[in-house]
N, C-alpha and C positions, 0 to 999 in steps of 0.2 A: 848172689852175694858170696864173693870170694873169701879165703881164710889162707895167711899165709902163715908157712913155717917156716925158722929159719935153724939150718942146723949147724951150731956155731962149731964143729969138730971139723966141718968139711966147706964153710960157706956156700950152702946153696939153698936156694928160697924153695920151699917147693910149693902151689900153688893144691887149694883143695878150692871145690863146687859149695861147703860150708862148714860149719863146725864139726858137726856128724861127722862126714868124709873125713875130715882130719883127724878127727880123735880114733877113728877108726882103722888109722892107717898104721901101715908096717911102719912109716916114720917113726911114728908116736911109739907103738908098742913096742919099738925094739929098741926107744932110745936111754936104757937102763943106766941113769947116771948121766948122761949127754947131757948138756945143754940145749934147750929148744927156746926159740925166741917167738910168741902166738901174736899175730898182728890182724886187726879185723879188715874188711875190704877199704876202707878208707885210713887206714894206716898205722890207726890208731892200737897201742900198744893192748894184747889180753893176756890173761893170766889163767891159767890150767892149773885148776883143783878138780878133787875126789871127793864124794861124802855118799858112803852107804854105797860104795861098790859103784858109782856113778862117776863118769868124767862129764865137765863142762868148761869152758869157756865164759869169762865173765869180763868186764873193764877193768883193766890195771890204772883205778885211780890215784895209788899212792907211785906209779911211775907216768905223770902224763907228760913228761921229756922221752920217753921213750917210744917213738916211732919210728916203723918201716922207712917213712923220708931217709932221718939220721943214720942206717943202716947200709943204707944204698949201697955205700962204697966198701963195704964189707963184703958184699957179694959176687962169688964166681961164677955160678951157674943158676939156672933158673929150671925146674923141672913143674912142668904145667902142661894145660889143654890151651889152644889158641882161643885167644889174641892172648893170652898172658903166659907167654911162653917166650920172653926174651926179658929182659934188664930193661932194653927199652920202652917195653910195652908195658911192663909194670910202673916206671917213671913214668911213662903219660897217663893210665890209669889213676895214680896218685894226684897228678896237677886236676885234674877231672871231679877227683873225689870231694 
């Protein structure tokens, strides 16, 4: 179950193996003030909170117009493990979802 990030300074998706992986990443921890956009493997829009020195990942119910689909064309590059390591392969991934 994939976890995308998106990093709206630079548009690039970066793709994680799941929530952990992402939250764990130099993306995350170094994005001080960035914009990150957390989308789960079916596209759907998540929201990153803290409580008690904890991060997680939860559904961004009060955004459910906000998904990966809609984003699409927003993005330049894709940084991932294969098969999800092109634009393409994330839009088929999506229609799949």
């Amino acid at each position: 179950m994939s976890i995308f990030v998106l990093t709206m300074s630079d548009h690039v998706l970066h793709v994680f193996a799941d929530a952990a992986a992402a939250l764990d990443s130099a993306v995350v921890k170094q994005s001080d003030g960035e914009s990150l956009l957390f989308f789960a493997d079916n596209g759907d829009g998540l929201r990153h909170e803290a409580a008690a020195d904890v991060d997680y990942l939860r559904p961004w119910a009060s955004c459910s117009a906000c998904t990966l689909r809609q984003v699409l064309h927003m993005i330049d590059a894709v940084e991932g493990a294969a098969p999800l390591n092109s634009l393409t392969a994330i839009a088929r991934h999506l229609e799949s979802a």
